[in-house]
Each structure stands twice: as structure tokens, then as C-alpha cells.
PAPA-277325 format. One record per residue (C-alpha): x, y, z; residue number from 1; residue in three letters. Coordinates in steps of 0.2 Angstrom, whole numbers, plus 5000, padded with zeros to 4 digits. Example, Ala and Ser with C-alpha at 12.3 -4.5 7.8 and 13.67 -1.06 7.14 Angstrom:
BEGIN
<timi><u>5062</u><v>4978</v><w>5039</w><k>1</k><r>ala</r></timi>
<timi><u>5068</u><v>4995</v><w>5036</w><k>2</k><r>ser</r></timi>
***
This chain:
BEGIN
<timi><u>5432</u><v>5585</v><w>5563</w><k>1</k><r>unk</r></timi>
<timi><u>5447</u><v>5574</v><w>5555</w><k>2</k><r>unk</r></timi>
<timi><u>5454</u><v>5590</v><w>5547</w><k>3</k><r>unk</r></timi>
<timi><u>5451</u><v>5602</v><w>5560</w><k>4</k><r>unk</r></timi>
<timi><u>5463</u><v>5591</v><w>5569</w><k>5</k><r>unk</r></timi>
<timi><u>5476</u><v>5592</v><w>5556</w><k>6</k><r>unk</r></timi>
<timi><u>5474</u><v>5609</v><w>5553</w><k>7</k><r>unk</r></timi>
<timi><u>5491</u><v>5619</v><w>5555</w><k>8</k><r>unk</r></timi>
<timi><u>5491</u><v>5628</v><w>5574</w><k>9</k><r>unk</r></timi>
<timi><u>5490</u><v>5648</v><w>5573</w><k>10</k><r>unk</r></timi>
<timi><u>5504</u><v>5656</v><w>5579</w><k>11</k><r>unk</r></timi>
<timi><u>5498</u><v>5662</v><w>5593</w><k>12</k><r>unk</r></timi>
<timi><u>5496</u><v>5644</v><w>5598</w><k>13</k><r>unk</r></timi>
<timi><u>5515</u><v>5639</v><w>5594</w><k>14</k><r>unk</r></timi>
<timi><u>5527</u><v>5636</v><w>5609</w><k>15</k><r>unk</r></timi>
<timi><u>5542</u><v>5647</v><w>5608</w><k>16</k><r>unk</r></timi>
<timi><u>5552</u><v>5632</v><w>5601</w><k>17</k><r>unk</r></timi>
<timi><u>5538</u><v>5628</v><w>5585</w><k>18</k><r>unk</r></timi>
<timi><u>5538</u><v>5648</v><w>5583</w><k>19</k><r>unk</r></timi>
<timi><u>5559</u><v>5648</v><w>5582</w><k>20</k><r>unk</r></timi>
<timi><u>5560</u><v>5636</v><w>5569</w><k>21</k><r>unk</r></timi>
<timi><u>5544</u><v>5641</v><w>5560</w><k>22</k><r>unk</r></timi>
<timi><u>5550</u><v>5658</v><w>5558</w><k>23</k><r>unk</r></timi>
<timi><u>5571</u><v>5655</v><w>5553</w><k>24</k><r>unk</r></timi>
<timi><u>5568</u><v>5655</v><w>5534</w><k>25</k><r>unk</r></timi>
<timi><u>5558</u><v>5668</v><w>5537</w><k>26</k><r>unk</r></timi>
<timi><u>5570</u><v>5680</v><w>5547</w><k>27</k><r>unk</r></timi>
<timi><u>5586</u><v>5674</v><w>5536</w><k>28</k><r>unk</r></timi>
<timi><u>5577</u><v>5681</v><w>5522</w><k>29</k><r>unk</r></timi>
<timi><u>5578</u><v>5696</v><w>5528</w><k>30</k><r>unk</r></timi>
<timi><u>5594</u><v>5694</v><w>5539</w><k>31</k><r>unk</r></timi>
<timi><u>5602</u><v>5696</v><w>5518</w><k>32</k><r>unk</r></timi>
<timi><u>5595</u><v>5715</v><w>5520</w><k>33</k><r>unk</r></timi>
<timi><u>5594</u><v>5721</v><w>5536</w><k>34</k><r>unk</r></timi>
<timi><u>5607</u><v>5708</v><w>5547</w><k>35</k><r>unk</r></timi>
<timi><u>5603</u><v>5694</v><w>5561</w><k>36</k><r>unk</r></timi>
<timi><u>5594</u><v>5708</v><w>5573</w><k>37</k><r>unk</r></timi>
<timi><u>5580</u><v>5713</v><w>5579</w><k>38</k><r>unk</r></timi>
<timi><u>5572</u><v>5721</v><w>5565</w><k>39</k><r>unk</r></timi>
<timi><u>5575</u><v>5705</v><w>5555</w><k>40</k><r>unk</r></timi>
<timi><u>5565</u><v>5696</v><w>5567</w><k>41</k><r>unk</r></timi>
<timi><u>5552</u><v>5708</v><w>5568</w><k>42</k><r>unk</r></timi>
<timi><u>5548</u><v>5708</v><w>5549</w><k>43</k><r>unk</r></timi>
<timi><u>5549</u><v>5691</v><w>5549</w><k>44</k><r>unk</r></timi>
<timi><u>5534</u><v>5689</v><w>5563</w><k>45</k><r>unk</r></timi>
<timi><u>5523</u><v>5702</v><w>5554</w><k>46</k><r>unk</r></timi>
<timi><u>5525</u><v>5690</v><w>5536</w><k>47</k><r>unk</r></timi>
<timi><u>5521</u><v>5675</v><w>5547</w><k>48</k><r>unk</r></timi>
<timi><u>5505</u><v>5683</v><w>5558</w><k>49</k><r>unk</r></timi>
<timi><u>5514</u><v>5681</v><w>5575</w><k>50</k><r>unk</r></timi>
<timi><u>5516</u><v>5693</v><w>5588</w><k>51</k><r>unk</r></timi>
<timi><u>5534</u><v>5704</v><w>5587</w><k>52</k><r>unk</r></timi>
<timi><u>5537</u><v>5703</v><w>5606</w><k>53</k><r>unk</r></timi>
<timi><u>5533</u><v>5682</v><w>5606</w><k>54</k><r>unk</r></timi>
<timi><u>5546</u><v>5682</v><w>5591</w><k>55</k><r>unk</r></timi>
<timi><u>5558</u><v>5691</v><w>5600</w><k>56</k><r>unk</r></timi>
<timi><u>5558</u><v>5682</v><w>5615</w><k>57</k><r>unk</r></timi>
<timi><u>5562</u><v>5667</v><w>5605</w><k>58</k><r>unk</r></timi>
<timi><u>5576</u><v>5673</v><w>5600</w><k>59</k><r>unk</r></timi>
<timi><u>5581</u><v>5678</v><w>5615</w><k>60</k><r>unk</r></timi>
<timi><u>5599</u><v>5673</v><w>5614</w><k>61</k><r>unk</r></timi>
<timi><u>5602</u><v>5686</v><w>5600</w><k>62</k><r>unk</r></timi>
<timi><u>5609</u><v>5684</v><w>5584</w><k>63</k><r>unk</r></timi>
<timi><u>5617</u><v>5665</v><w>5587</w><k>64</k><r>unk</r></timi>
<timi><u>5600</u><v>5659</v><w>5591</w><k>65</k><r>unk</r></timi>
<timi><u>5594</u><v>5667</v><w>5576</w><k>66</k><r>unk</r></timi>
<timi><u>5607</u><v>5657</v><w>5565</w><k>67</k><r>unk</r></timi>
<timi><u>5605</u><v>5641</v><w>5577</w><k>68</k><r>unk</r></timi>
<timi><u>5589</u><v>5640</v><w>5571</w><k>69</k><r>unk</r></timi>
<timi><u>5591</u><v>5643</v><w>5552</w><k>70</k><r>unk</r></timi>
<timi><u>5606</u><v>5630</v><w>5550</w><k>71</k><r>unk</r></timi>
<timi><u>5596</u><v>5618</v><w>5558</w><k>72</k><r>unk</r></timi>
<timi><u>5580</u><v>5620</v><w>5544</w><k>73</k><r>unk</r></timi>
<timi><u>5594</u><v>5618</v><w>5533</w><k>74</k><r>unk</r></timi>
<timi><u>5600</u><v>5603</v><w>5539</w><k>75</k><r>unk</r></timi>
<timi><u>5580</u><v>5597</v><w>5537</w><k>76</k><r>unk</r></timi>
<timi><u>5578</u><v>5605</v><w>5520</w><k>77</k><r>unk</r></timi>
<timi><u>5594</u><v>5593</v><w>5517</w><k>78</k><r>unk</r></timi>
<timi><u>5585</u><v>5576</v><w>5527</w><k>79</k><r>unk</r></timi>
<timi><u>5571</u><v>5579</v><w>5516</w><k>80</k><r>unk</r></timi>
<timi><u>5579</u><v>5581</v><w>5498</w><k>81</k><r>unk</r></timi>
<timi><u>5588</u><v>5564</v><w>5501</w><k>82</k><r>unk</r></timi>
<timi><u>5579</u><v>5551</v><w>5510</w><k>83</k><r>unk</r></timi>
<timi><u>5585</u><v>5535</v><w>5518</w><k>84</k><r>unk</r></timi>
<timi><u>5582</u><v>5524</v><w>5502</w><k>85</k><r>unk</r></timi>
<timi><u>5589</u><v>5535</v><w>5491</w><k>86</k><r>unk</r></timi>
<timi><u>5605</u><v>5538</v><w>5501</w><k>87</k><r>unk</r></timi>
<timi><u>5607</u><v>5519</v><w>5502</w><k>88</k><r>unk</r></timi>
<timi><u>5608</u><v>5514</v><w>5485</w><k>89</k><r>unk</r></timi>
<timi><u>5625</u><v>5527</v><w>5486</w><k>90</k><r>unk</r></timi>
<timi><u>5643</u><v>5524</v><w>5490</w><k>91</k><r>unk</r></timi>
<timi><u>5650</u><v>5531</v><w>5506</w><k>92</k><r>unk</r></timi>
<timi><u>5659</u><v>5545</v><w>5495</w><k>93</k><r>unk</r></timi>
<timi><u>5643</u><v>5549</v><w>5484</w><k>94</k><r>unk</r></timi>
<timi><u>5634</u><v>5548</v><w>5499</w><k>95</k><r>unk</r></timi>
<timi><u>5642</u><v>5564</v><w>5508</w><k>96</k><r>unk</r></timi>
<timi><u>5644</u><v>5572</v><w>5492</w><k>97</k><r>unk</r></timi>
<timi><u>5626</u><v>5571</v><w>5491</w><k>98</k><r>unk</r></timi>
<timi><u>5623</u><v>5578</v><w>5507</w><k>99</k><r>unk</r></timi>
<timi><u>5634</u><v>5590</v><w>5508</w><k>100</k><r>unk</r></timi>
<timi><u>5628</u><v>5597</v><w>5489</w><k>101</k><r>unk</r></timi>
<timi><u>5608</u><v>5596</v><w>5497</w><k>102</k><r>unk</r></timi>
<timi><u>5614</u><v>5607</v><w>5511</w><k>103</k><r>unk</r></timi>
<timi><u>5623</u><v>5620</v><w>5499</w><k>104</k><r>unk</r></timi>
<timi><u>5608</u><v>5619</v><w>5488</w><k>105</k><r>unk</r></timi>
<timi><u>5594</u><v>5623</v><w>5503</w><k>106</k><r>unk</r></timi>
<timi><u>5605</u><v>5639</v><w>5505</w><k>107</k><r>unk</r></timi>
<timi><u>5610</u><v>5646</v><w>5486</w><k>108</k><r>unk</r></timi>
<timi><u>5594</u><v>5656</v><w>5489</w><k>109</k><r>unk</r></timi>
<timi><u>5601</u><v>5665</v><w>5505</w><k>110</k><r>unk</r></timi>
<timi><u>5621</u><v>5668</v><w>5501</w><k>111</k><r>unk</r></timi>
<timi><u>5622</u><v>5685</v><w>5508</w><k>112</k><r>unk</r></timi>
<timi><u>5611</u><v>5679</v><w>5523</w><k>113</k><r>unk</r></timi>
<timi><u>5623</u><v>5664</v><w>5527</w><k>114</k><r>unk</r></timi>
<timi><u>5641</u><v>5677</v><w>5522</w><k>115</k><r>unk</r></timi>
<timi><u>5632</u><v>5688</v><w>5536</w><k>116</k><r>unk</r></timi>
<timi><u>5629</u><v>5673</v><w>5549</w><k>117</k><r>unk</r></timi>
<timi><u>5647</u><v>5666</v><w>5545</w><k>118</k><r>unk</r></timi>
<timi><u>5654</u><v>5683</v><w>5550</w><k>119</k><r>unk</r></timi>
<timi><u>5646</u><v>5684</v><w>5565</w><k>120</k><r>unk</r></timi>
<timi><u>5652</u><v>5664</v><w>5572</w><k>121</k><r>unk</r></timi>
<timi><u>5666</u><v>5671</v><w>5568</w><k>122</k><r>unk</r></timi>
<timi><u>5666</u><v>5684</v><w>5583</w><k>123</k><r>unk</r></timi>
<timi><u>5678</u><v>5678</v><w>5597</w><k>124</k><r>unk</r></timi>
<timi><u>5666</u><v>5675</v><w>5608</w><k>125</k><r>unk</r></timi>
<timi><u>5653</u><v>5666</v><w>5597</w><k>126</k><r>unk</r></timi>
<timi><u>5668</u><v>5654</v><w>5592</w><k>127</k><r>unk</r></timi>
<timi><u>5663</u><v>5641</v><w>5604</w><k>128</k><r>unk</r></timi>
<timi><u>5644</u><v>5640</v><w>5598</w><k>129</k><r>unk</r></timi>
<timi><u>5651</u><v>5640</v><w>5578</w><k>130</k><r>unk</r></timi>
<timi><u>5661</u><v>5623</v><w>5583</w><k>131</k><r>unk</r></timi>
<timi><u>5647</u><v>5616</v><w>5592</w><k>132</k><r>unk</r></timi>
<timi><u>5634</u><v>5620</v><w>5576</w><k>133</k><r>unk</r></timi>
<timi><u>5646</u><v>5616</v><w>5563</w><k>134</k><r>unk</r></timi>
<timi><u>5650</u><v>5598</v><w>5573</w><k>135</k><r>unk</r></timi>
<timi><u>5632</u><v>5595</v><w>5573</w><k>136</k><r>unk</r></timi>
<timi><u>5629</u><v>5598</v><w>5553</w><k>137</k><r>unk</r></timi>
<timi><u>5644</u><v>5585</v><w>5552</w><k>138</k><r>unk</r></timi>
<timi><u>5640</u><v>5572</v><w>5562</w><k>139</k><r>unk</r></timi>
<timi><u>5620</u><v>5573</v><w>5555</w><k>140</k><r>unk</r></timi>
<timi><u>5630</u><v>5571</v><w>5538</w><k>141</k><r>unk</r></timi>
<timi><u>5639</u><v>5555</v><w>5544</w><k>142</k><r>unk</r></timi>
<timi><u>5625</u><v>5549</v><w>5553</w><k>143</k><r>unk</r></timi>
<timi><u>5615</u><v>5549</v><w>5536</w><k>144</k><r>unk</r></timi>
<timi><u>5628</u><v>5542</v><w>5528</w><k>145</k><r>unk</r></timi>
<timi><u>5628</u><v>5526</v><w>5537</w><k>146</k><r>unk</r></timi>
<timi><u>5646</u><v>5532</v><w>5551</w><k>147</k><r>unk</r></timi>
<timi><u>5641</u><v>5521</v><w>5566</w><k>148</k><r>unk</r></timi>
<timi><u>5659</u><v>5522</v><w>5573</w><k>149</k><r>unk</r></timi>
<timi><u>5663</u><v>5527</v><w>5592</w><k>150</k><r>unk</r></timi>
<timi><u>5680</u><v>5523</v><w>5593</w><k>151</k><r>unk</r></timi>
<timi><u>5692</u><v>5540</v><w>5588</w><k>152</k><r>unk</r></timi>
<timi><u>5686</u><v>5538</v><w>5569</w><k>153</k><r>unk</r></timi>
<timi><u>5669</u><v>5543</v><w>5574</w><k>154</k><r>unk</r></timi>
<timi><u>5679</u><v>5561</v><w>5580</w><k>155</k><r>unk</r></timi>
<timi><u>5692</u><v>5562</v><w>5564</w><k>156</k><r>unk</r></timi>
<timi><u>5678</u><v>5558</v><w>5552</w><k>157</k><r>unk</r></timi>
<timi><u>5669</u><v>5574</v><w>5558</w><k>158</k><r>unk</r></timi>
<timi><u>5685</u><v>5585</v><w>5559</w><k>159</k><r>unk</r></timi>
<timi><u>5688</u><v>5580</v><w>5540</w><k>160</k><r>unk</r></timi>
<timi><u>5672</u><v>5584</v><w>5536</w><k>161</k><r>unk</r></timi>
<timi><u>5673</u><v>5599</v><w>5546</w><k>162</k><r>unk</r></timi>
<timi><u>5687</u><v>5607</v><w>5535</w><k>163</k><r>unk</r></timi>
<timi><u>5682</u><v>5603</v><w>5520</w><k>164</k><r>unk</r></timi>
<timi><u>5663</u><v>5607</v><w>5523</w><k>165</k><r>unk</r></timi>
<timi><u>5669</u><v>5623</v><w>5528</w><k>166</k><r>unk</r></timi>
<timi><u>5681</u><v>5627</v><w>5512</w><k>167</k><r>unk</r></timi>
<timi><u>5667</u><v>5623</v><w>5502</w><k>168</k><r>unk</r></timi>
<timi><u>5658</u><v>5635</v><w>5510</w><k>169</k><r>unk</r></timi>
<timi><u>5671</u><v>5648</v><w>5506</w><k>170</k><r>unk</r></timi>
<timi><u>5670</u><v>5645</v><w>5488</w><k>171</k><r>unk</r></timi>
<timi><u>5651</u><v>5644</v><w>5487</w><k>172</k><r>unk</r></timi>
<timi><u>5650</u><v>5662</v><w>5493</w><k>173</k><r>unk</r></timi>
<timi><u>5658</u><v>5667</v><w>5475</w><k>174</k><r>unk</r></timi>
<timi><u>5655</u><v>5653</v><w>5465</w><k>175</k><r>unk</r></timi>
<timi><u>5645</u><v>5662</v><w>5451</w><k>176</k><r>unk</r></timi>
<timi><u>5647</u><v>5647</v><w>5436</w><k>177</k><r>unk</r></timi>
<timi><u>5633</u><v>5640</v><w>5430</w><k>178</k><r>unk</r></timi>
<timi><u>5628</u><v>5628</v><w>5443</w><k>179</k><r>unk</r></timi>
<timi><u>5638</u><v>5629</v><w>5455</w><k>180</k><r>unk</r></timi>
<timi><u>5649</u><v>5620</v><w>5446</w><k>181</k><r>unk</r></timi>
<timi><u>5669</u><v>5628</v><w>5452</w><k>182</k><r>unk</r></timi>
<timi><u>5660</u><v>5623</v><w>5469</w><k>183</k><r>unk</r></timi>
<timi><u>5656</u><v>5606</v><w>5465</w><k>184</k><r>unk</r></timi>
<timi><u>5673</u><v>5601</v><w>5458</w><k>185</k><r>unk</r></timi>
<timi><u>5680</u><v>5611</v><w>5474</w><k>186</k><r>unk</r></timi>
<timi><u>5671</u><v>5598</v><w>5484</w><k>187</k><r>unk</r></timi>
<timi><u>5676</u><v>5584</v><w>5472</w><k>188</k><r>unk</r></timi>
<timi><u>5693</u><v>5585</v><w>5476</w><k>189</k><r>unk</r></timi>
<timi><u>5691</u><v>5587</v><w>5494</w><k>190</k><r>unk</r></timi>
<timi><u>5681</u><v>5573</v><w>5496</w><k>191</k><r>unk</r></timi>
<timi><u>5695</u><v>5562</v><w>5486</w><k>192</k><r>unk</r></timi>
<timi><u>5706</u><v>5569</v><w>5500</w><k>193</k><r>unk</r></timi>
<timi><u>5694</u><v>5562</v><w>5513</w><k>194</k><r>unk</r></timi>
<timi><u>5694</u><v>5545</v><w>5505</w><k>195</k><r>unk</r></timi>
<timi><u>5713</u><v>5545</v><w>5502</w><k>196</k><r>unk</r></timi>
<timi><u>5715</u><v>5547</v><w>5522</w><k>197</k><r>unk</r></timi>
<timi><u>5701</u><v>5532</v><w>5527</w><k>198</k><r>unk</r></timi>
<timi><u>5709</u><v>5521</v><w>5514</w><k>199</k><r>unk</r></timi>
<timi><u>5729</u><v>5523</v><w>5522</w><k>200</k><r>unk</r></timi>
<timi><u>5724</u><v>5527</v><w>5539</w><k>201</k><r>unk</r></timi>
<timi><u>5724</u><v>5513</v><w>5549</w><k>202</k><r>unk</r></timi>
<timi><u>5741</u><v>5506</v><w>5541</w><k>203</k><r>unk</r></timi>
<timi><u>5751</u><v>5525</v><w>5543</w><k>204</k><r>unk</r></timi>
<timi><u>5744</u><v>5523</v><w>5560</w><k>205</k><r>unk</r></timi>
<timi><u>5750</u><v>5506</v><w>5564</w><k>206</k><r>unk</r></timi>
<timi><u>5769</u><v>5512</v><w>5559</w><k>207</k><r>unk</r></timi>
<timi><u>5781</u><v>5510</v><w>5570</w><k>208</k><r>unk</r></timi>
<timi><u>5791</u><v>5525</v><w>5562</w><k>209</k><r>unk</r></timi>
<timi><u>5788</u><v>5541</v><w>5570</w><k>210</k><r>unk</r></timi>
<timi><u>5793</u><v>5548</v><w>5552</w><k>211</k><r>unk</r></timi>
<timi><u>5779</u><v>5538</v><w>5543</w><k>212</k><r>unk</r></timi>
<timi><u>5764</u><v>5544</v><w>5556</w><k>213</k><r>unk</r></timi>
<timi><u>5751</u><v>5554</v><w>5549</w><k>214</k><r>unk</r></timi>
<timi><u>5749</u><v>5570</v><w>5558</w><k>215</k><r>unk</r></timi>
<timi><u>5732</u><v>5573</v><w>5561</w><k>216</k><r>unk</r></timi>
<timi><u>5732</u><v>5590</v><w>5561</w><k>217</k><r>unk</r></timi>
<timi><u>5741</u><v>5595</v><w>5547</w><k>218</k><r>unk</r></timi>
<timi><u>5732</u><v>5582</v><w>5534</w><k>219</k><r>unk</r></timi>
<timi><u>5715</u><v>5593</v><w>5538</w><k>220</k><r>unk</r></timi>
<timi><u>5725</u><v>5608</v><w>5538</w><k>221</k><r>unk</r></timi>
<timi><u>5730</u><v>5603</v><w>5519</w><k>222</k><r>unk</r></timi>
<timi><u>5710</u><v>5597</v><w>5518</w><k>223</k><r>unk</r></timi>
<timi><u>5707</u><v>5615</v><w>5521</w><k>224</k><r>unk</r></timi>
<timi><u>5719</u><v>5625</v><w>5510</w><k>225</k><r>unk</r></timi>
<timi><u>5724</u><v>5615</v><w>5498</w><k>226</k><r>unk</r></timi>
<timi><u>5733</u><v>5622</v><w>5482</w><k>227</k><r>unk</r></timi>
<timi><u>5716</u><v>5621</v><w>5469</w><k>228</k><r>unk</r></timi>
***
């Protein structure tokens, strides 16, 4: 009786929620071959057992909802490859590191899936629901990392991050060394610049020269196209 209970639901018996995230590894597998549509999805409920029309309907916000719900295993697939005790026997800079290299790594599999999903967040009207996703891969990142701030560091932390998450991702799309390793040192770098601004910040902005103020702006501009 005990196992019974435990016993995995069918997918018939899956709410539309369960039945989005259960099939998202599914339909970005095949999203690298046939895009985030339809047939994508429709493939992806036949490997899984579940009914095309169900599948479709929980996607019914299209492709975005498709990606919405990949990133999102992704951000778990990272959750899982570095639990709480692990992650606290790191410094703060190993710490994001870490996270940021699990969340590459949940991906490596799936690069032309995730180049396809980049280039449709990209769209002028997804742009909106890209900022929103990336912020919520960010903040889950400084959230595992310990960030309790809620004053504006909480909000220039996950900029930072933001910028230099997302050059990363730009050089992981064509890293082919062994490894991963160009992306890695990529990140390395970035990350010094990330530690560089939380170690000067609060005396640049005490200054009372206008000259010596840090512009925001600009420092995650340079975060994000740097000279590598």
C-alpha cells in the first residue's frame, strides 16, 4: 500500500503545472531540432505518454512559456548539484562561481536549444519577459549564495550578475575547449570585476566628488564587454 502511495502520478493525472515542468527537458531536446513550437511540444508529450492536446494547452503562452519552464528545471538541476552544506563551506566569490558553472553545466547538453531560446527573448516584444526570467535566475543565484540585502545592493548585486551571467553565456555558446575551460576563465575575470565593485563601493559612493562617483551604468556596461 506504502508504495502505491509513492508511486509517480500517470500523466494523465498531472495538473497542467506538474505536466509543464515534467515535460520542459523533454520539449528542449527537441526544441535544438525542430524550435520552441508546437511540434516540439508534441514530440515531447508522445516520449513522455501524455496527451498532445493537454501538452499544448500548457503551453499555451507559446514559445516563452516553453523556455519559462526549461530555465526554471535548470535553475533546479543547479539547486540540486550544490546543496545548502556544500555551498557554505564556500566564499561568497566561489559561491557564485559555483552556481553560475552548475547552471552552465545543466545546459552543455542542450546549446543549440538554449542559442534558439536566447534568440527568441530577444524578440522586441518577449524583451520584457527575458528581464523578468533572467532576474529570477540571478536573484535565486544570490539568494543561494547567502545576499539577504534589501536596501539598493540587493538590486546592483543582481544587475552585476545579470551582465556578466549573460556574457558568459555568449561565450559558452562557442566555447569548444576542453571543458569549458575559455568559458570558465571568461567567468573568472568577470567575477573579479564583481568583487572589485563590492570591495570599493560603499567608499566611491560616499565621495563627495562628482568626478570620483561610480557610474552605475557604465561599470556593468564594462562587466559586459570588457576587453578579454
Amino acid at each position: 500500500m506504502m508504495e502505491d502511495a509513492m508511486a509517480p502520478l500517470a500523466p494523465a493525472d498531472l495538473t497542467l503545472d506538474e505536466l509543464r515542468a515534467a515535460l520542459a527537458p523533454l520539449v528542449a531536446a527537441n526544441a535544438a531540432f525542430d524550435g520552441w513550437n508546437d511540434k516540439a511540444v508534441a514530440a515531447a508529450a508522445q516520449t513522455f505518454g501524455a496527451n498532445p492536446d493537454v501538452a499544448r494547452l500548457a503551453y499555451a503562452g507559446g514559445a516563452v512559456d516553453m523556455i519559462d519552464a526549461w530555465f526554471a528545471e535548470i535553475d533546479r538541476r543547479m539547486i540540486d548539484a550544490l546543496p545548502a552544506d556544500r555551498l557554505s563551506a564556500m566564499k561568497i566569490r566561489e559561491r557564485i562561481t559555483a552556481l553560475v558553472e552548475a547552471r552552465l553545466a545543466a545546459v552543455a547538453g542542450e546549446r543549440e536549444a538554449l542559442r534558439r531560446a536566447l534568440a527568441i527573448l530577444a524578440m522586441p516584444q518577449n524583451v520584457a519577459r527575458a528581464a523578468k526570467l533572467g532576474w529570477r535566475t540571478v536573484d535565486l543565484m544570490w539568494r543561494l549564495a547567502g545576499d539577504s540585502a534589501t536596501d539598493y545592493n540587493h538590486y546592483t548585486k543582481r544587475a552585476m550578475l545579470g551582465a556578466v551571467y549573460a556574457a558568459t553565456v555568449t561565450v559558452f555558446l562557442d566555447d569548444e575547449s576542453g571543458g569549458h575551460a575559455d568559458t570558465r576563465a571568461f567567468l573568472a575575470r568577470r567575477i573579479d570585476g564583481i568583487m572589485r565593485f563590492e570591495k570599493f563601493k560603499g567608499r566611491m559612493l560616499a565621495s563627495r566628488d562628482p568626478e570620483r562617483r561610480l557610474s552605475l551604468s557604465r561599470f556593468v556596461g564594462r562587466l559586459r564587454y570588457p576587453a578579454v
